[in-house]
C-alpha positions as CSV (number, residue, x, y, z in Angstrom):
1,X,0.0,0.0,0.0
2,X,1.0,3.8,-0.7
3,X,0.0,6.7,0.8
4,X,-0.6,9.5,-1.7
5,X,-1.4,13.1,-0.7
6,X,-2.1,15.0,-4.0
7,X,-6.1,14.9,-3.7
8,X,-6.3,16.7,-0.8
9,X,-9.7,17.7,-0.4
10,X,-9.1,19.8,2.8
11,X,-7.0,22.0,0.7
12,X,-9.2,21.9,-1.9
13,X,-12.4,20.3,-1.7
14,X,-12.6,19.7,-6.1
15,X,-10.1,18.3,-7.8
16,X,-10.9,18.0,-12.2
17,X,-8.6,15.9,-14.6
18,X,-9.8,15.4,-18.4
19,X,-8.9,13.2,-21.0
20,X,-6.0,11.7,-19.4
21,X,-4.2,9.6,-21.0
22,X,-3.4,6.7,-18.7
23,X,-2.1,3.8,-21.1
24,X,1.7,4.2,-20.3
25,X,0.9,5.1,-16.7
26,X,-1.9,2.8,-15.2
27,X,-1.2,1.4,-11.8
28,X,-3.6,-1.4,-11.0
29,X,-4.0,-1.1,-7.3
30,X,-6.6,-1.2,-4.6
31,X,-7.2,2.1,-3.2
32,X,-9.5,4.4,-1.8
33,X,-10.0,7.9,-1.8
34,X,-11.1,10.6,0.9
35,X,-13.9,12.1,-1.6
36,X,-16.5,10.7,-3.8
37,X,-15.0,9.5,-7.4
38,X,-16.6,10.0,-10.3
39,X,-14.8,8.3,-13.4
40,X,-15.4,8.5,-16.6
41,X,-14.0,6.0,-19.4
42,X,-13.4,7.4,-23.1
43,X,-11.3,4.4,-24.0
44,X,-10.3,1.2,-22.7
45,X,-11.5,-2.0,-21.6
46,X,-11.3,-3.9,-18.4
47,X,-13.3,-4.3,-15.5
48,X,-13.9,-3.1,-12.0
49,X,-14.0,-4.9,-8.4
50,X,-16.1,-2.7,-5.9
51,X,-18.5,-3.7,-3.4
52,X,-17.6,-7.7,-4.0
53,X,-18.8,-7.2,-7.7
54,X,-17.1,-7.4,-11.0
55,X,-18.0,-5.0,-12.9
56,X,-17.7,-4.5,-16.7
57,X,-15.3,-1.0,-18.2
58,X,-16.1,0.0,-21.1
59,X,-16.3,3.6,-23.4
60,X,-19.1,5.2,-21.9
61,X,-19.0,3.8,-18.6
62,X,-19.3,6.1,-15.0
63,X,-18.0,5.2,-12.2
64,X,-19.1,6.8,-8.8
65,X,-16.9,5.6,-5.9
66,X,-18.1,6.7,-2.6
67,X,-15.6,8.1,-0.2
68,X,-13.0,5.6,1.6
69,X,-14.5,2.9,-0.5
70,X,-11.9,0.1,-1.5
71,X,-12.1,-0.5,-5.4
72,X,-9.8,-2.2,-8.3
73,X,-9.7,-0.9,-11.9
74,X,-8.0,-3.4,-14.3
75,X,-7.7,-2.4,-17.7
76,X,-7.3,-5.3,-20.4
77,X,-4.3,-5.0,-23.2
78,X,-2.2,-2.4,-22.5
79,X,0.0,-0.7,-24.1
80,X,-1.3,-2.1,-27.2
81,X,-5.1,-0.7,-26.5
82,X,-5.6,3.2,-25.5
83,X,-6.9,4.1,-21.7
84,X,-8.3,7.7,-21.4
85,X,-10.5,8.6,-19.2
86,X,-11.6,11.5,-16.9
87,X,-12.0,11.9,-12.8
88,X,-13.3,14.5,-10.5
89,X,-12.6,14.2,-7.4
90,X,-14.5,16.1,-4.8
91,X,-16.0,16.5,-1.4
92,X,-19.6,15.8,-1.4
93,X,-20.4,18.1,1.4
94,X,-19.8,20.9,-0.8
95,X,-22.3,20.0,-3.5
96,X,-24.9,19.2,-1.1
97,X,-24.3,22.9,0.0
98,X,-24.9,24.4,-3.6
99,X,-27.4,21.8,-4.7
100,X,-30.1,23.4,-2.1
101,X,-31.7,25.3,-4.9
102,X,-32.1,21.7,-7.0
103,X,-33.8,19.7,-4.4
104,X,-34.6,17.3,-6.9
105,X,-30.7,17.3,-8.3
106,X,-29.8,17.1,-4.3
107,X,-31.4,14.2,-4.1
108,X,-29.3,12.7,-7.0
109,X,-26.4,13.2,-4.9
110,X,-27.3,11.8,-2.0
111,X,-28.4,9.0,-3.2
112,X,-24.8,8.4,-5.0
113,X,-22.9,9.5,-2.4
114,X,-24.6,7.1,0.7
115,X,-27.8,4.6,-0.9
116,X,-25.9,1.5,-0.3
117,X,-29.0,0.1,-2.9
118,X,-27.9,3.3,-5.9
119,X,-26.0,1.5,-8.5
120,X,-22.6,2.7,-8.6
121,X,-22.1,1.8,-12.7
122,X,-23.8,3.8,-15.6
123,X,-23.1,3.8,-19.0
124,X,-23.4,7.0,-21.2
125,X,-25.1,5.9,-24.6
126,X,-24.2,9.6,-25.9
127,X,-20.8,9.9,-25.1
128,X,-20.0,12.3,-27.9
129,X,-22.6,15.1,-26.4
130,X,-21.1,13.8,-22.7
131,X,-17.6,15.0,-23.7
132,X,-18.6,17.6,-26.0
133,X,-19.9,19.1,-22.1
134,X,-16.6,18.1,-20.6
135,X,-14.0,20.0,-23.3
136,X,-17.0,23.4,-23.1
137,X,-16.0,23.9,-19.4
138,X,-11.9,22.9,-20.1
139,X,-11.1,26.6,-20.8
140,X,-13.2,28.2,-18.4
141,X,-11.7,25.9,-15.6
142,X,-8.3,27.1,-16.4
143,X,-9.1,30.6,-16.7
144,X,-10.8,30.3,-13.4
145,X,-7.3,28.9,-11.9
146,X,-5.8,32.4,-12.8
147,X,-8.6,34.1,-10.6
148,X,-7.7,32.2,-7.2
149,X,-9.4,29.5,-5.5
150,X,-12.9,31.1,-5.0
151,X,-13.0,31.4,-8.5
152,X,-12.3,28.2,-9.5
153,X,-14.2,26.6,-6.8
154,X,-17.2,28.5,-8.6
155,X,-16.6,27.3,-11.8
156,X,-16.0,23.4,-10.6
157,X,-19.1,23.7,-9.3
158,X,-21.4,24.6,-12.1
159,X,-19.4,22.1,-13.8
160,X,-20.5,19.2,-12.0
161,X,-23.9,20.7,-11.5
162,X,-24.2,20.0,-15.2
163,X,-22.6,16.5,-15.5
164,X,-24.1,15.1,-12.7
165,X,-27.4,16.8,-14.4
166,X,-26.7,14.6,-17.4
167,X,-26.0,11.6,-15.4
168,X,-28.8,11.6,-13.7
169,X,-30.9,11.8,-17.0
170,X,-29.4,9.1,-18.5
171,X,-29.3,7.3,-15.7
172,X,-33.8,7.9,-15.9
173,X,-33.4,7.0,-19.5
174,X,-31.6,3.3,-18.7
175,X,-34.0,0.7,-16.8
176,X,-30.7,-1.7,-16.8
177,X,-27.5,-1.4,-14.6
178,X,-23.8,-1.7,-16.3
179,X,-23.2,-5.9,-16.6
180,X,-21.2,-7.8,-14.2
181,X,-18.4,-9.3,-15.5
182,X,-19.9,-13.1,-17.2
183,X,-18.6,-16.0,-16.8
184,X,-18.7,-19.4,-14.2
185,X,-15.2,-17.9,-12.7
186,X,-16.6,-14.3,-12.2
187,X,-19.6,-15.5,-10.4
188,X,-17.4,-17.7,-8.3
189,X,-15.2,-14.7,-7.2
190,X,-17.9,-12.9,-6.0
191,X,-19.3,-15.0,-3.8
192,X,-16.0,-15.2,-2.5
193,X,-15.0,-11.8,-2.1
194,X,-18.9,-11.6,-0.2
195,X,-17.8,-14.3,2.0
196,X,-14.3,-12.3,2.6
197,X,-16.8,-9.5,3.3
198,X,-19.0,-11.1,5.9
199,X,-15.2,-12.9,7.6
200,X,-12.3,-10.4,7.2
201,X,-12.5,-9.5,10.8
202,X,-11.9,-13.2,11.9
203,X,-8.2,-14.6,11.6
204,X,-8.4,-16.1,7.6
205,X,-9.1,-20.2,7.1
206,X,-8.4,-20.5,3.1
207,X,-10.3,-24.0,3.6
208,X,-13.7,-22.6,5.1
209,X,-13.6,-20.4,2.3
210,X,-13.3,-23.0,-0.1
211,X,-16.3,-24.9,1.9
212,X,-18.5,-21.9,1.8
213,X,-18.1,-21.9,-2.8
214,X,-18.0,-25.6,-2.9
215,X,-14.0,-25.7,-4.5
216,X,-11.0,-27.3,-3.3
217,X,-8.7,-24.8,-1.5
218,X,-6.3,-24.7,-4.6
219,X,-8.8,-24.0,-6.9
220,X,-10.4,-21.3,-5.0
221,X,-6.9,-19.2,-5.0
222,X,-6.5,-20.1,-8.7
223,X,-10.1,-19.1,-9.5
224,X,-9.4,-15.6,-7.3
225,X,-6.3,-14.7,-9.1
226,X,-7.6,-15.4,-12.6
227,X,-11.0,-13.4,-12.0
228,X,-10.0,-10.4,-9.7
229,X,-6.0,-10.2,-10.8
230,X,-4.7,-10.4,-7.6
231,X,-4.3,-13.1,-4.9
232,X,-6.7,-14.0,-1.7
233,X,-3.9,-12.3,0.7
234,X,-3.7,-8.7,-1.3
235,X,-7.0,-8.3,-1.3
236,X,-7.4,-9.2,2.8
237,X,-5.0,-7.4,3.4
238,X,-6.2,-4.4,1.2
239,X,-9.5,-4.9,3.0
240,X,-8.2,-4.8,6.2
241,X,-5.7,-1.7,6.2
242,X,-8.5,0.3,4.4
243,X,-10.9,-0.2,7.3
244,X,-8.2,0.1,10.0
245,X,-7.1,3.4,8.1
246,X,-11.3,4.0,8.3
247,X,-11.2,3.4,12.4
248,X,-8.2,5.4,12.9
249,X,-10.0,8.5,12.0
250,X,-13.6,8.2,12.5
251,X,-13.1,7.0,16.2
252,X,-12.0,6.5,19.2
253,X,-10.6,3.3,19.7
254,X,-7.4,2.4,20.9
255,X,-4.7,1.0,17.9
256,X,-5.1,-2.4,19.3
257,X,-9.0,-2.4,19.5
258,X,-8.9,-1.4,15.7
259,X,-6.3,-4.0,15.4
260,X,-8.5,-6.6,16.7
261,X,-11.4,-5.0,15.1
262,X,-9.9,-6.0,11.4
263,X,-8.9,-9.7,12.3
264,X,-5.2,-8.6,13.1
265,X,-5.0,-9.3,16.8
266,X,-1.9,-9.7,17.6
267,X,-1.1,-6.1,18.0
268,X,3.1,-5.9,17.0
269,X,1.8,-7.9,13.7
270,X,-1.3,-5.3,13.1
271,X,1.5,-2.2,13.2
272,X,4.0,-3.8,11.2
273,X,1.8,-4.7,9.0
274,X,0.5,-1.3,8.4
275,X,3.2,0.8,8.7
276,X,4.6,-1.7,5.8
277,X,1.8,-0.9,3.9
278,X,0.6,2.4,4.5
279,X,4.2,4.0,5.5
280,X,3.2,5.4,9.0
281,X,2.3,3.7,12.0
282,X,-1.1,3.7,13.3
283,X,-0.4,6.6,15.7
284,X,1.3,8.8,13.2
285,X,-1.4,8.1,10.6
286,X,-4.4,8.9,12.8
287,X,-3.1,12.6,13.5
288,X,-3.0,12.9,9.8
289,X,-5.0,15.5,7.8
290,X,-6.1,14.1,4.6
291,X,-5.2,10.6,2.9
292,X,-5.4,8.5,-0.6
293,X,-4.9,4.9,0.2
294,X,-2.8,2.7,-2.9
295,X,-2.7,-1.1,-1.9
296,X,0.0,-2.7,-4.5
């Protein structure tokens, strides 16, 4: 795991990145983010792992990622294949704040940002008129950086006031969700990454995970690795840091409560384990300010 720093939202509570190209530059990690994420895919094609689900990635696909909420993009034959897409990054709060004059709009947001029943997928079916709205406001962003904060903060705003407009209209238009990834294997993966769900706080048994799909313990990591692109342990252990990193600074409990608390009780093992991961031990990382966690 890394700790990145460069969307911080208490600095900044928006942060806007269009058409990047990402091809030579992807990093497929787990990771989770302080804000809401809303991605947008121009090119490419992979899939996503969020909320135990497998989730198709394709042109036209949104993403919203809710804040602190572990997630995997991987993205299928690169170099050879383009990946561009965009992200906005921003603190929710602040458009529920200039939303109050689109109650309707507000309600949108919400619903994204905390409905643990909203989908969390959409797929634009005009994606020429989507990113003819995204390069409109390019210009006026960056003359808006040239004004100071306030400024720009303005412009972001009414920026997303109109893309999440869209979304939300055709999101109305679309009666079906995007697919989840098909296939035997797929399906498979997802019950077990709901079973690591319902058992990461308990110390790991590879074999009662294999009980609860009905595969032999060796299959099981073979049919993880192929489907999700990572093994059982990295995505435990992902898991578990991002919901100790979650404790650490939404309560009060001690270091070794929280250790406990994630299935890491034996406390020297728990702050290794995290300072490995995260670079900071526990204490430091609680007294932190803002936070983007990268699980390699």
């Amino acid at each position: 795991m890394k700790l990145m720093n460069y969307l911080n939202l208490n600095v900044h509570p928006v942060q806007l990145s269009f058409f990047k190209d990402r091809t030579n530059s992807f990093e497929e990690v787990y990771h989770a983010h302080q804000g809401m994420e809303l991605l947008v895919v121009h090119e490419g094609t992979g899939f996503v792992v969020i909320e135990q689900q497998i989730v198709e990635l394709q042109p036209g696909t949104i993403f919203c990622f809710r804040p602190f909420q572990l997630h995997r993009i991987r993205i299928h034959n690169l170099p050879q294949d383009t990946y561009i897409r965009s992200l906005f990054v921003l603190e929710p709060a602040v458009l529920e704040a200039a939303f109050s004059a689109f109650p309707t709009l507000c309600e949108f947001l919400m619903k994204l940002w905390k409905d643990p029943h909203m989908p969390q997928a959409f797929h634009s079916e005009s994606l020429p008129e989507l990113e003819v709205l995204l390069r409109s406001y390019m210009p006026r962003l960056d003359a808006a950086k040239e004004r100071g904060p306030e400024r720009l903060l303005e412009e972001q705003t009414l920026f997303l006031t109109a893309f999440l407009h869209q979304l939300r209209t055709d999101s109305e238009k679309r009666t079906d969700s995007v697919p989840h990834l098909s296939g035997r294997s797929s399906s498979t993966a997802e019950r077990m990454l709901a079973w690591i769900e319902a058992h990461y706080m308990e110390p790991f048994k590879l074999d009662e995970l294999a009980a609860a799909v009905h595969l032999t313990p060796n299959h099981v990591s073979a049919t993880f690795h192929q489907s999700i692109g990572s093994t059982i342990t990295e995505y435990l252990t992902a898991r578990r840091i991002r919901q100790a990193c979650w404790l650490l600074r939404t309560t009060d409990m001690s270091v070794q409560d929280i250790g406990e608390a994630v299935g890491l009780g034996n406390f020297s093992y728990f702050c290794q384990l995290f300072k490995k991961h995260v670079g900071f031990t526990p204490y430091k990382f609680k007294g932190m300010s803002a936070y983007t966690i990268f699980i390699e």
